[in-house]
Structure formats: C-alpha cells, structure tokens
N, C-alpha and C positions, 0 to 999 in steps of 0.2 A: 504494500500500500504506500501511496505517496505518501507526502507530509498535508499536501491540501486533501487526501482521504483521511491521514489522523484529525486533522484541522475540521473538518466536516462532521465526521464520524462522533469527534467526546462534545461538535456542541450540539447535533443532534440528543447523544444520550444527556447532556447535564439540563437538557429544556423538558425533555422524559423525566429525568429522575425528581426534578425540581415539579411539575404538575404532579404527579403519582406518589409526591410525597413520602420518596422513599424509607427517611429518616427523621428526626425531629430535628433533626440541625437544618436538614434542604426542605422541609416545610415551613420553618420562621428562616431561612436564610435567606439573606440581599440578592437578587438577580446577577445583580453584577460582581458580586462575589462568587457567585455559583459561576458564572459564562466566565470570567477570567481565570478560574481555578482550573476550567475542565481548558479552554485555551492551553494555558500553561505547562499543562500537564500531559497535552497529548502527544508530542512526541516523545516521549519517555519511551514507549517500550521500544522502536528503534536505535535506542543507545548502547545495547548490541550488534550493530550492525557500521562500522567505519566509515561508509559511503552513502551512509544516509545524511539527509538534512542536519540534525543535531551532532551525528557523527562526526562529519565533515569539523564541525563547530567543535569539539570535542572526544580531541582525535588522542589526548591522553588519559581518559576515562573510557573510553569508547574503543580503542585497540584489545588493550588488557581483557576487559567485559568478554569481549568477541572470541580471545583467544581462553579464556579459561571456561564460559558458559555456553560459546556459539551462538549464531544467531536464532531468534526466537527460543535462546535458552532463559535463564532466571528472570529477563523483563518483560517475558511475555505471560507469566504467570499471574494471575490476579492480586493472588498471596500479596505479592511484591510490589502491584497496586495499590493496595490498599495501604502495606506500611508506609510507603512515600507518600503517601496521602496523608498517613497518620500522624508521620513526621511532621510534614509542612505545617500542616495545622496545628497541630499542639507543641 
C-alpha cells in the first residue's frame, strides 16, 4: 500500500471508530484530535520496510526494523499498534 492508501485508509477508520464510539476516550474525544492522531500514525507500520515513505525519512530506524523483523514483520501486528498508541498518549 502507498503512503496516500495509509493516509486514506487510518482516516477512513478514525471517522469509523470516532461515530461507533468505539471507546470512551473516541466518544468524548476532539475530532481533531482523533483525524491528527490517526494522520500521524498511519504510516507507522511501513517502518519496516527502507523504501517506503517514512522509511526513506528514517533510514536508521527503518534498516535495523527490516533486517531483524522483515517486512510486514513486528509493525504490522496490531499488538504493536496499539502500544504506540498507548505510548503517545499517555
């Protein structure tokens, strides 16, 4: 997937997750808290991968990732979603 299908793709799901009230945080949270989070955050799991968009951009986090998880290895896991999620936020 591109970067404009990540780009597409987390703010499709954060305008979902944000109506459907998935949580109590994204039922009282800011819109624009919620659309700059899921922004921010969606090329992340490409940071496995050297010659992607954020790759390219961070090419000495991004090499190491690749060569010890492979691509679509540990950022493509939800798991690992949700802690970087967990992180930022709190």
């Amino acid at each position: 997937m591109t970067a404009g299908g990540h780009f597409i793709f987390a703010l499709a799901n954060a305008i979902f997750a944000k109506k459907l009230a998935l949580s109590p945080a994204l039922a009282q949270g800011n819109w624009g808290h919620i659309i700059i989070g899921g922004i921010l955050t969606c090329l992340l799991p490409d940071i496995d991968h050297p010659k992607s968009f954020l790759g390219q951009r961070l090419k000495r986090l991004s090499i190491p990732i690749a060569k010890v998880f492979g691509h679509r290895g540990i950022a493509r896991r939800l798991n690992f979603d949700y802690k970087v999620c967990y992180e930022l936020y709190n």
